[in-house]
KOLTI-386989 format. One record per residue (C-alpha): residue in one letter; x, y, z. Coordinates in nm, 2 decimals, padded with zeros to 4 digits. Example, Ala and Ser with C-alpha at 12.3 -4.5 7.8 and 13.67 -1.06 7.14 Angstrom:
residues 2
+------+--------+--------+--------+
: resn :      u :      v :      w :
+------+--------+--------+--------+
:    a :  01.23 : -00.45 :  00.78 :
:    s :  01.37 : -00.11 :  00.71 :
+------+--------+--------+--------+
This chain:
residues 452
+------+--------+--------+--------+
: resn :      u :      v :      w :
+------+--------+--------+--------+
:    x : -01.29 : -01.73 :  01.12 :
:    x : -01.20 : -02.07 :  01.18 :
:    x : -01.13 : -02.32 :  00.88 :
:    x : -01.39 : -02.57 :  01.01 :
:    x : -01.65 : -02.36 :  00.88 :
:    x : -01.81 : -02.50 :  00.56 :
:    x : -01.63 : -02.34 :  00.26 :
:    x : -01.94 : -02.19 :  00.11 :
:    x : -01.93 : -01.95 :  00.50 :
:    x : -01.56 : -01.87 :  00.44 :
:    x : -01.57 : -01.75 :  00.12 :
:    x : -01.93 : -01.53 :  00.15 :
:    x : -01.82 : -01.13 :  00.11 :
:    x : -02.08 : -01.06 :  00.39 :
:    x : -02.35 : -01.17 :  00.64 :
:    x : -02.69 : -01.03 :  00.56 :
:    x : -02.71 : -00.79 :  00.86 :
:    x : -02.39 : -00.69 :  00.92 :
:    x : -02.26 : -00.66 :  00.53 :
:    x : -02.18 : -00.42 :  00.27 :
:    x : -02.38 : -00.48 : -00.05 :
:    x : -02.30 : -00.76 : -00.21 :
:    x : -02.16 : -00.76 : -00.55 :
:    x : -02.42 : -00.84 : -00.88 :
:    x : -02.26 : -01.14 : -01.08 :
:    x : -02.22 : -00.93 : -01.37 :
:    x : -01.99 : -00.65 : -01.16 :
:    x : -01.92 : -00.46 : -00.86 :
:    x : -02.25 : -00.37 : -00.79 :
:    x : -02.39 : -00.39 : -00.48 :
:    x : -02.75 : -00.46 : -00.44 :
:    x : -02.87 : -00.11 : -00.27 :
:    x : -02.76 :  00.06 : -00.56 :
:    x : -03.06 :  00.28 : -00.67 :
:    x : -03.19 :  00.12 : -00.99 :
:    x : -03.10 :  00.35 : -01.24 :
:    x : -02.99 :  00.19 : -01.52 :
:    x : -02.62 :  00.36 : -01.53 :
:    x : -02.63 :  00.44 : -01.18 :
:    x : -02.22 :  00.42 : -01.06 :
:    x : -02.07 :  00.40 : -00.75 :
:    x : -01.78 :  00.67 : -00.78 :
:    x : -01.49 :  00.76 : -00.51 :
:    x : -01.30 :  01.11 : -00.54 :
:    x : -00.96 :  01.16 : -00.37 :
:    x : -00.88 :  01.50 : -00.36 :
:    x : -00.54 :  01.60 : -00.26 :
:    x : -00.39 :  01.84 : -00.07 :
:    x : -00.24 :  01.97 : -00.34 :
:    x : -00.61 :  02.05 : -00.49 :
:    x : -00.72 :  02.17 : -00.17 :
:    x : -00.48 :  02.48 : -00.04 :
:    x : -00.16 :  02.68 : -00.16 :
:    x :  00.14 :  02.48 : -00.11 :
:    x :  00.28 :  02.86 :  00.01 :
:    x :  00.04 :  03.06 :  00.17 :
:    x : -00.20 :  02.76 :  00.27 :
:    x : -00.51 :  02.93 :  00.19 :
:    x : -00.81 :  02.71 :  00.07 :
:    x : -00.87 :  02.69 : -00.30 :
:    x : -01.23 :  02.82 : -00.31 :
:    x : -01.24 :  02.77 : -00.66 :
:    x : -01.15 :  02.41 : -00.70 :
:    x : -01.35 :  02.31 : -00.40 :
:    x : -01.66 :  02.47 : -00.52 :
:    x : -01.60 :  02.27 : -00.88 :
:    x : -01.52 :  01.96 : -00.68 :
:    x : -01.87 :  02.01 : -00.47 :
:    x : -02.07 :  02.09 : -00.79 :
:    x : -01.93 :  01.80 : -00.99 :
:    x : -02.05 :  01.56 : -00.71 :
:    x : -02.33 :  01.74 : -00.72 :
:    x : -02.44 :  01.69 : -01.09 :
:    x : -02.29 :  01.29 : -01.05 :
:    x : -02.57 :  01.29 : -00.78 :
:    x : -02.83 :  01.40 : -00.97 :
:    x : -02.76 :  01.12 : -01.25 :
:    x : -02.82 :  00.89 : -01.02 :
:    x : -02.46 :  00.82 : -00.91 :
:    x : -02.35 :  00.73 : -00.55 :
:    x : -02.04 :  00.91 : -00.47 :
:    x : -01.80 :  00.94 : -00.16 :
:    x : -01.51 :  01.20 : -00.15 :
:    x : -01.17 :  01.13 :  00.03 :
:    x : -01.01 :  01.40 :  00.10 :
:    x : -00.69 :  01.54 :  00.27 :
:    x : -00.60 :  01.89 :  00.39 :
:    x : -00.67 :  01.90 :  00.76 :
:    x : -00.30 :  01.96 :  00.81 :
:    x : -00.28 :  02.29 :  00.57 :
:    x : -00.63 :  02.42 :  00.68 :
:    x : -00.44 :  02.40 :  01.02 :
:    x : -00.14 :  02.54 :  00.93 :
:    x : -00.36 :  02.85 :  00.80 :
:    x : -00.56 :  02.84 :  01.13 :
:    x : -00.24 :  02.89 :  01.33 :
:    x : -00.09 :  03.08 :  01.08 :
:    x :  00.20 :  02.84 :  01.10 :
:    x :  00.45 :  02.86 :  00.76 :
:    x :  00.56 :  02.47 :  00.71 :
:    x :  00.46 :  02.15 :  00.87 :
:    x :  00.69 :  02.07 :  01.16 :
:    x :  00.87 :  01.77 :  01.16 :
:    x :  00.77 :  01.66 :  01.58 :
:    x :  00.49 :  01.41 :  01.52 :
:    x :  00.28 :  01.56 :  01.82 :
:    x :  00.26 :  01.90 :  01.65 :
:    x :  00.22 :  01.80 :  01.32 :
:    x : -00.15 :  01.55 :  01.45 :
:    x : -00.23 :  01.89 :  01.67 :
:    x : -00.26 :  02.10 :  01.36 :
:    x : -00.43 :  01.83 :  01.23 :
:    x : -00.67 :  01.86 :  01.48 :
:    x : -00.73 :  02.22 :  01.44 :
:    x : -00.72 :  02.15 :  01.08 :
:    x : -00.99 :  01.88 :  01.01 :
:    x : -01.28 :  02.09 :  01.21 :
:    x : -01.20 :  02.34 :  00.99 :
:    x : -01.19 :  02.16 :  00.64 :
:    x : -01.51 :  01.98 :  00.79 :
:    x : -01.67 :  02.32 :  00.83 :
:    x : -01.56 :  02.45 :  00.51 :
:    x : -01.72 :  02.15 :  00.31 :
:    x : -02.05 :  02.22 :  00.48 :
:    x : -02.04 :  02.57 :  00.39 :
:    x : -02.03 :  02.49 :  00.06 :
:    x : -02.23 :  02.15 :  00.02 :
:    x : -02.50 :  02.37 :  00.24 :
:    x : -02.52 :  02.64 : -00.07 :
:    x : -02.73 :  02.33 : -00.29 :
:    x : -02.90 :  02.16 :  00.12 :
:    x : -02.64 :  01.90 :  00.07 :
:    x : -02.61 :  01.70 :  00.38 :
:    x : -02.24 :  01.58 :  00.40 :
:    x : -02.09 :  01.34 :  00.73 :
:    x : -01.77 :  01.31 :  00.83 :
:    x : -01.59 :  00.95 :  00.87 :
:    x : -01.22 :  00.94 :  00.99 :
:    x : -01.07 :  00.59 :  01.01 :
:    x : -00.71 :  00.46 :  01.10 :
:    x : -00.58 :  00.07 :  00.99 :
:    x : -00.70 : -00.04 :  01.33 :
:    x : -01.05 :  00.01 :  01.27 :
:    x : -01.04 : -00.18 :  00.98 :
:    x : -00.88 : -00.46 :  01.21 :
:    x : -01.14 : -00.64 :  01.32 :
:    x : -01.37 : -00.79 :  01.09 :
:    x : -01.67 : -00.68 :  01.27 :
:    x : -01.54 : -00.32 :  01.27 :
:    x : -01.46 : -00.29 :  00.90 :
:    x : -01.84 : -00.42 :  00.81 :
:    x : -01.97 : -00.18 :  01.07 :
:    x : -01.76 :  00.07 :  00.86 :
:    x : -01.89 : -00.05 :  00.53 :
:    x : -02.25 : -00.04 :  00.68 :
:    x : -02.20 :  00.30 :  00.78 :
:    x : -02.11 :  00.45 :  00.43 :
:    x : -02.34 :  00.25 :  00.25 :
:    x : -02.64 :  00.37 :  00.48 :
:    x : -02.50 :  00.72 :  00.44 :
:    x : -02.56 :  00.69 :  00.05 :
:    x : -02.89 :  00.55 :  00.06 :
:    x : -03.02 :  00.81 :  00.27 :
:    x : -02.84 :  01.07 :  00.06 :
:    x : -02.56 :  01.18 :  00.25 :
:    x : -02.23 :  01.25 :  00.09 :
:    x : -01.98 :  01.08 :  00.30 :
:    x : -01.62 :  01.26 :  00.37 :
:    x : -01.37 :  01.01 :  00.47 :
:    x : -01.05 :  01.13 :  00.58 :
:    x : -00.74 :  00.92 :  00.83 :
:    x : -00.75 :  01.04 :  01.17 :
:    x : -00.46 :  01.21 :  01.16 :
:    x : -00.47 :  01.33 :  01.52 :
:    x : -00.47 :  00.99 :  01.67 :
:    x : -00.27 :  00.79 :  01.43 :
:    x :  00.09 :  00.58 :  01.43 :
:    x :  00.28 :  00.46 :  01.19 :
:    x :  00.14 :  00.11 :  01.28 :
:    x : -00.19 :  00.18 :  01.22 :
:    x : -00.18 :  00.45 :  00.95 :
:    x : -00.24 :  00.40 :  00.60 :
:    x :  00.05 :  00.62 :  00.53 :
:    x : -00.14 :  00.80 :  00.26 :
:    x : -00.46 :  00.90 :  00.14 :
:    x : -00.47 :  00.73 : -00.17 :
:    x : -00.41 :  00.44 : -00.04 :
:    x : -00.74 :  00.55 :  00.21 :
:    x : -00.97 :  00.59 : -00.14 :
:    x : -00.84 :  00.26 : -00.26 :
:    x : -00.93 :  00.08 :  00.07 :
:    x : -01.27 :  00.27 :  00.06 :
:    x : -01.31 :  00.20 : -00.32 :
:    x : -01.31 : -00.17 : -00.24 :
:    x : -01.48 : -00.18 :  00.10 :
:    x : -01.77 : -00.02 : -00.12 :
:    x : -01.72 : -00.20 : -00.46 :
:    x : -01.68 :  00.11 : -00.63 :
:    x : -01.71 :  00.10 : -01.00 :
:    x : -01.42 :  00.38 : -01.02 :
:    x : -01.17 :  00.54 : -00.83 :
:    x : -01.07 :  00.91 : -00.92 :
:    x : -00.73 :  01.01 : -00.77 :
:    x : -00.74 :  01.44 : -00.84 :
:    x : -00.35 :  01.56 : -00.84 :
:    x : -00.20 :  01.89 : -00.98 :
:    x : -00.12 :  01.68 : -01.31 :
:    x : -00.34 :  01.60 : -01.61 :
:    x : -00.26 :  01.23 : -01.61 :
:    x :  00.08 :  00.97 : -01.50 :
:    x :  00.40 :  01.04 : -01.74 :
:    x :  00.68 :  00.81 : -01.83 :
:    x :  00.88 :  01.11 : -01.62 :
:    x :  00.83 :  01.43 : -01.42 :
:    x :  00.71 :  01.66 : -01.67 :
:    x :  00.83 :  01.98 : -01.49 :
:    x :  01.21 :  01.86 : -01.57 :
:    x :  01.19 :  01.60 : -01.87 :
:    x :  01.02 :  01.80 : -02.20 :
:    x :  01.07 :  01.42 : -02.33 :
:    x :  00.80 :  01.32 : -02.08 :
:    x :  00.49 :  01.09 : -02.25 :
:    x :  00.15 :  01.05 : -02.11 :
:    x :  00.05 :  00.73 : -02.03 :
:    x : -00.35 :  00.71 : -02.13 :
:    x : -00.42 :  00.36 : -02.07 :
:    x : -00.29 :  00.10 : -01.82 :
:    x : -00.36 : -00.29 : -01.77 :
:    x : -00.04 : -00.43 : -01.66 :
:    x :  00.06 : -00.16 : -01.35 :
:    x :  00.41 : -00.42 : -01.26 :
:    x :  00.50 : -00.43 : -01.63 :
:    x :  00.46 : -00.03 : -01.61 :
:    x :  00.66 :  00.02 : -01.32 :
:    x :  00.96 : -00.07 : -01.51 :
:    x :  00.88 :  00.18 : -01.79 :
:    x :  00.85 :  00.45 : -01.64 :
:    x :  01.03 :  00.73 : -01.37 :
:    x :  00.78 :  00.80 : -01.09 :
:    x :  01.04 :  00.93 : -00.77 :
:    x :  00.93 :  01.26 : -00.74 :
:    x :  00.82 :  01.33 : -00.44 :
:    x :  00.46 :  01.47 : -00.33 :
:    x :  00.39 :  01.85 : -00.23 :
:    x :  00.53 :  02.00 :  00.09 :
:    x :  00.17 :  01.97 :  00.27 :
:    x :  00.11 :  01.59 :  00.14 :
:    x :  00.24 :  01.28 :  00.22 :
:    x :  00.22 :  01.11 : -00.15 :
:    x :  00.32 :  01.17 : -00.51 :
:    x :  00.28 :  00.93 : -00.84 :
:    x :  00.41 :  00.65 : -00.64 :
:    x :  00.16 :  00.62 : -00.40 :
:    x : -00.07 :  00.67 : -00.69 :
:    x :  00.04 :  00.34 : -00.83 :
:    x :  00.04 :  00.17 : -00.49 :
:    x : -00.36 :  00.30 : -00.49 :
:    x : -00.42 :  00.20 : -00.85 :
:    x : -00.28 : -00.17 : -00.77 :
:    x : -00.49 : -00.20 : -00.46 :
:    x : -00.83 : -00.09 : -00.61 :
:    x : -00.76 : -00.25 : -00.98 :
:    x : -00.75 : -00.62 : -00.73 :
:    x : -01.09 : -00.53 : -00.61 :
:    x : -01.21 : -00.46 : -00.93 :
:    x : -01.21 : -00.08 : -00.93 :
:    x : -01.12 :  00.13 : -01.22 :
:    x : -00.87 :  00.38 : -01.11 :
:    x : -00.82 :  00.74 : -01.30 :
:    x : -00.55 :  00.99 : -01.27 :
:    x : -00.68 :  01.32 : -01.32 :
:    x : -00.63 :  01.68 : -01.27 :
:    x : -00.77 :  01.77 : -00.93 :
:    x : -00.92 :  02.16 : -01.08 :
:    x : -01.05 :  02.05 : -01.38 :
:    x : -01.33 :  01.76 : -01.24 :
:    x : -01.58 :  01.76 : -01.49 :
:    x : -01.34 :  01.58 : -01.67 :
:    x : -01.51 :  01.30 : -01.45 :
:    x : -01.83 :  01.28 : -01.67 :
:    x : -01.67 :  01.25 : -02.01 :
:    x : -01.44 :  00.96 : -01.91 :
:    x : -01.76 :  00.79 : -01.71 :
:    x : -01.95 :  00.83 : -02.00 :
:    x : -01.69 :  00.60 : -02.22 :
:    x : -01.60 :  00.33 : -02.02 :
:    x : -01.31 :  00.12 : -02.17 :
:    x : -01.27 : -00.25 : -02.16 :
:    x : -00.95 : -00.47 : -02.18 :
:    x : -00.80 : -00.51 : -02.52 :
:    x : -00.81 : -00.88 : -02.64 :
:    x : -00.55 : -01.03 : -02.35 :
:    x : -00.44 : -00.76 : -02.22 :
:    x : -00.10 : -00.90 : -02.23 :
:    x :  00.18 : -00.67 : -02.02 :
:    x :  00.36 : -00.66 : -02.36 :
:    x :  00.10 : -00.44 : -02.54 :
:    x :  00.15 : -00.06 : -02.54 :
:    x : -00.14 :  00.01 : -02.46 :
:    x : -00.06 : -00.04 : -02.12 :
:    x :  00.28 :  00.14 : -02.05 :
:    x :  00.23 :  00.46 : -02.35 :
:    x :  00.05 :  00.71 : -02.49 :
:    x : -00.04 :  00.47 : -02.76 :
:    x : -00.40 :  00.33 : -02.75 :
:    x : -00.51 :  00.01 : -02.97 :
:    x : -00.68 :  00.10 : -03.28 :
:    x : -00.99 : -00.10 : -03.10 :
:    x : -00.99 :  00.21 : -02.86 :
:    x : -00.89 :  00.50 : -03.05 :
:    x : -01.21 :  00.67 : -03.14 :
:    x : -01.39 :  00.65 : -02.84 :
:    x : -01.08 :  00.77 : -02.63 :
:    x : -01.02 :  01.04 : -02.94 :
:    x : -01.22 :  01.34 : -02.78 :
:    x : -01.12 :  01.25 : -02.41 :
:    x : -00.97 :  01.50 : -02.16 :
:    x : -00.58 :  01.37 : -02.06 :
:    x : -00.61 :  01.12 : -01.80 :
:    x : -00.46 :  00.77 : -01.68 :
:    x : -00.70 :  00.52 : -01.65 :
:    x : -00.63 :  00.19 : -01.48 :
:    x : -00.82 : -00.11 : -01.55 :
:    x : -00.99 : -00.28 : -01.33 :
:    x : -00.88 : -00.69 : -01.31 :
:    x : -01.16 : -00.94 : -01.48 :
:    x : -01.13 : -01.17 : -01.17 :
:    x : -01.15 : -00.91 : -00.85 :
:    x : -01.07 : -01.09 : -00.50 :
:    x : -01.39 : -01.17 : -00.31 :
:    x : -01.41 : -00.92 :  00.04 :
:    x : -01.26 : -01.16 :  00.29 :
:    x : -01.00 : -01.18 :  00.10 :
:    x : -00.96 : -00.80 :  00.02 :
:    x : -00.99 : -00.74 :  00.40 :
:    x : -00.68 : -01.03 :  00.50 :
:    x : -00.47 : -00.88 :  00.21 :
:    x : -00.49 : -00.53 :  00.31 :
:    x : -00.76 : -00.45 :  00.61 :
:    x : -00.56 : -00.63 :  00.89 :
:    x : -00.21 : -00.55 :  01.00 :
:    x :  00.05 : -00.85 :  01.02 :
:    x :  00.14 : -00.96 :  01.37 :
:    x :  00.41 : -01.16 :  01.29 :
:    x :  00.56 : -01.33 :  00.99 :
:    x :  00.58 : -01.72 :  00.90 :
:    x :  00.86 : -01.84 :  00.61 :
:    x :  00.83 : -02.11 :  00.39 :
:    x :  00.98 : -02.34 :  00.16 :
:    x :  00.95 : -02.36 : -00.23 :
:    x :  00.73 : -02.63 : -00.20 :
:    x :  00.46 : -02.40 : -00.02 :
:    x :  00.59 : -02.11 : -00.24 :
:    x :  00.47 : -02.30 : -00.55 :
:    x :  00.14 : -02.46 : -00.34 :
:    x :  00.06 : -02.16 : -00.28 :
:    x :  00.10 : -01.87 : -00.55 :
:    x : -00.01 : -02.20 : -00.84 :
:    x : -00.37 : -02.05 : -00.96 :
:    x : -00.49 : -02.38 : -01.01 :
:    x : -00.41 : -02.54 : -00.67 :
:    x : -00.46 : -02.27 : -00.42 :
:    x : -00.34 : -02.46 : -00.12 :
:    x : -00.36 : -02.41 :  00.20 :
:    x : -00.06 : -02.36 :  00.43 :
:    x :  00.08 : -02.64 :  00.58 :
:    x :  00.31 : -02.71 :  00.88 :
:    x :  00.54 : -02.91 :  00.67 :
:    x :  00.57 : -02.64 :  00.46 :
:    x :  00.78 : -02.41 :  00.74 :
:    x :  01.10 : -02.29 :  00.77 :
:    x :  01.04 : -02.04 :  01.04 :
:    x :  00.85 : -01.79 :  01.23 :
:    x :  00.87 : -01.41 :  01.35 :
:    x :  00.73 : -01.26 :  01.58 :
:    x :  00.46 : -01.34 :  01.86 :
:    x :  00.13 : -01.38 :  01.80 :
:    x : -00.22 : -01.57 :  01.89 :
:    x : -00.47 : -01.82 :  01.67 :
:    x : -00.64 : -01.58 :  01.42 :
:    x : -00.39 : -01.32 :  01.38 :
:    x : -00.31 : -01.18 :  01.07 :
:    x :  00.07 : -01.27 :  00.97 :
:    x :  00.30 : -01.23 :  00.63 :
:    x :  00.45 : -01.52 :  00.43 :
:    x :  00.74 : -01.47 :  00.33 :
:    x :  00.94 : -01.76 :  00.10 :
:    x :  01.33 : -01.67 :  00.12 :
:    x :  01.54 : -01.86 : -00.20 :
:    x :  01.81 : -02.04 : -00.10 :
:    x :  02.14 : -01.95 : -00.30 :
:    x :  02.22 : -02.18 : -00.53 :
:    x :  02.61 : -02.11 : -00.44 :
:    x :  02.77 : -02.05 : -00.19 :
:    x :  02.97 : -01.71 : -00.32 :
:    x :  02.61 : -01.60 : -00.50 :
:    x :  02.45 : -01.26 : -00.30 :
:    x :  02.18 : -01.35 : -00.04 :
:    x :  01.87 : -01.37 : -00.23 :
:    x :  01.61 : -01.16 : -00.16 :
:    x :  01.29 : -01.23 :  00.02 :
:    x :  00.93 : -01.27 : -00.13 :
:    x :  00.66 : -01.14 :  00.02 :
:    x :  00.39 : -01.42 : -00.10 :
:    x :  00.06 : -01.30 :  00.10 :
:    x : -00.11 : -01.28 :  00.42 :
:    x : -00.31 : -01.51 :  00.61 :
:    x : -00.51 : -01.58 :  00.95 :
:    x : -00.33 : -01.85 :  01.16 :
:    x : -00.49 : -02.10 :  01.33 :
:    x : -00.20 : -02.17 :  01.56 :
:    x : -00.02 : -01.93 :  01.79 :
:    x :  00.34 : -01.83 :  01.72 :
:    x :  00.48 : -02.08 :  02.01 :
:    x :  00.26 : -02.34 :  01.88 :
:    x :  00.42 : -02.32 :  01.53 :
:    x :  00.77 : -02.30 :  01.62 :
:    x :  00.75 : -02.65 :  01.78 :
:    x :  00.54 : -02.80 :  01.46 :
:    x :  00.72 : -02.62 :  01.16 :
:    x :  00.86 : -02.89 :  00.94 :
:    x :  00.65 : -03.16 :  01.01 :
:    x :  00.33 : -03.40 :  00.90 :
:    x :  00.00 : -03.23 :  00.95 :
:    x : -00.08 : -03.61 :  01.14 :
:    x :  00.24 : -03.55 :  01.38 :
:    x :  00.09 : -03.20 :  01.53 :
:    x : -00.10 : -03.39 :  01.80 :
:    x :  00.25 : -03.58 :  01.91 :
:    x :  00.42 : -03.23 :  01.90 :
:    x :  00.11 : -03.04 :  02.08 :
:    x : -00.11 : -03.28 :  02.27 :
:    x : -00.38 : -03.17 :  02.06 :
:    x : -00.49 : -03.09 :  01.69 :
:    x : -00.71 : -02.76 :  01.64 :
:    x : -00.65 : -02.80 :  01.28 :
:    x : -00.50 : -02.98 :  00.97 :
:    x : -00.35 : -02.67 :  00.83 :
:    x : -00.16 : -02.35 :  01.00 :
:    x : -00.34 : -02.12 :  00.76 :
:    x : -00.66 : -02.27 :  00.54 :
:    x : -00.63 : -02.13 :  00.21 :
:    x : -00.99 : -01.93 :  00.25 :
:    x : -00.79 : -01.74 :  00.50 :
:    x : -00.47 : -01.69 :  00.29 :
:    x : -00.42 : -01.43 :  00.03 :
:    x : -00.12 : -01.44 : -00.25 :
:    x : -00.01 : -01.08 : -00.33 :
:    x :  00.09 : -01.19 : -00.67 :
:    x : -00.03 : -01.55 : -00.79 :
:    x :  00.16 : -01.73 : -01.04 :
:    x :  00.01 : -01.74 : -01.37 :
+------+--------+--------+--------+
């Protein structure tokens, strides 16, 4: 979108016919939501691990059929819900009776393919016990590329819940790079969650809820119930342990997942993927931030809960619940930040840096600002910003980088390295021409982690 636009264009979440539901002042809501009074919007991830035996690969009948009836009941409240879910590559694995995932890429997205028809089929089988309808949507990064594309997608699921359907999303395994994967399926739910608005974000694993360590080898291991601070918790606690032999994740991508949704104002719960009627107790008592919600309260790293929160949270089932943030981004923004993947990458200096990330100020990016720029790309691309520290001597370690945020340029990656470093007025002596005042208009650009 280019920064002449008026302002009040750049920063609408959607057009009105190609748009997801807009969000209700007072929430996430979107404005198709049927009208019941408590009606949610509710994604389930469901894990591989939830899905089939880590050994044999069979499908576990029993926690699919509790997964399909809890959606089932949430339905009939008057909840919207969409399920994420992996598997295809166990189910295939079982198909071709196959013992372990292979390491050769090729093999590993052709038992995919075998698989996903067969998890597809498997879902209808049982969603067709209660005349469910069900559809399947399979997406990589690069359909969330292009802008058009990723509203077409959020059209798509949103008409799928109004006419009833429940909408399986999966990657598409089969087709997919590293460039254009998401790399996980949580991080898939998260994107969903906040394509959609959801109000929450259930990630089902083989554990009740996130511990300060693995469980399995540390007896000392704490459940964390409630978190509002997920950087300040990343220190406290011990979350390396890898993800199943079938998966791709583990807790860490759970985090990654929580951050993402949390910024779009989702609230994100660990829970235990065989036991999902949990989900209808910890609907039914939603928890809001304590005063501040400073990082230093422990409330948000430990398995202690304010005094404020105590007896509502007294008779809950053992879960992690993130909090969603009080100021979520708007869609556009949502959509630069983590929709698009970065061409190139454009460094600046600690002037920018502190334009930038201030909360106040929200600038937009400069060419005087500049240092350098990686990569080759076209106006309109999506590229990093990067702000390296200088060393303050000369026998100090080289500093390490900061990722600030990502942003559409306006001017090509040629066309920058020949203005970097100097007066927005002096681009027309460096160019011949002037398509804009700034390289990136800050409706465009997205910090990761403002200042506050």
């Amino acid at each position: 979108m280019s920064s002449s636009l008026p302002e009040s264009e750049m920063t609408k979440p959607h057009t009105d016919k190609t748009s997801c539901p807009k969000p209700a002042a007072h929430g996430r809501r979107g404005l198709s939501r049927p009208p019941a009074k408590d009606s949610l919007t509710i994604v389930i991830k469901l894990g591989t691990s939830s899905i089939c035996d880590e050994v044999t690969h069979f499908p576990l009948l029993s926690t699919l059929s509790l997964i399909v009836e809890t959606i089932l009941k949430l339905k009939a409240q008057g909840h919207r819900v969409v399920l994420v879910t992996s598997g295809a590559i166990g189910v295939g694995l079982r198909r071709l009776n196959l013992p372990s995932k292979p390491k050769d890429l090729a093999q590993v997205q052709a038992i995919a393919a075998v698989g996903q028809g067969r998890l597809m089929s498997l879902y209808d089988d049982l969603f067709s016990q209660f005349n469910q309808p069900i559809a399947q949507i399979l997406l990589t990064k690069n359909d969330l590329a292009d802008r058009t594309q990723y509203l077409n997608a959020c059209n798509t699921i949103d008409a799928l819940l109004e006419m009833g359907v429940v909408p399986i999303v999966n990657e598409n395994d089969t087709i997919s790079v590293s460039e254009i994967r998401f790399g996980d399926n949580d991080t898939l739910s998260a994107i969903t969650a906040g394509m959609i608005h959801a109000d929450y974000l259930f990630l089902m694993t083989d554990v009740d809820c996130l511990y300060t360590d693995n469980p399995r080898s540390n007896p000392e291991a704490k459940p964390v119930l409630i978190v509002d601070d997920i950087a300040a918790l990343k220190d406290k606690v011990s979350v390396a342990t890898a993800g199943s032999s079938l998966g791709t994740g583990g807790m860490v991508t759970k985090l990654i997942a929580a951050e993402l949704a949390t910024a779009a104002g989702v609230t994100t719960v660990i829970s235990r993927g065989s036991t999902p009627q949990r989900i209808f107790q910890i609907i039914s008592q939603p928890i809001q931030r304590i005063g501040s919600a400073s990082p230093k309260q422990e409330s948000s790293t430990t398995t202690a809960v304010s005094s404020s929160t105590s007896s509502s949270t007294e008779a809950m089932p053992l879960h992690t619940r993130f909090l969603a943030k009080d100021n979520p981004m708007v869609d556009r923004k949502w959509w630069i930040l983590h929709g698009l993947h970065a061409a190139g990458t454009i460094y600046i200096d600690q002037g920018a840096y502190k334009a930038i990330t201030n909360p106040v100020q929200k600038s937009s990016l400069f060419s005087a600002g500049i240092v350098g720029c990686k990569g080759t790309f076209v106006a309109q691309q999506s590229v990093r910003v990067v702000y390296q520290p200088k060393k303050e001597k000369e026998t100090d370690p080289e500093p390490q980088e900061i990722e600030v945020g990502k942003g559409l340029v306006n001017y090509a990656s040629h066309e920058i390295l020949r203005i970097m470093g100097c007066h927005s007025r002096q681009i027309v002596e460096r160019l011949g021409y002037a398509d804009a005042e700034s390289v990136i208009h800050r409706q465009n650009l997205q910090a990761v982690h403002p200042r506050q």
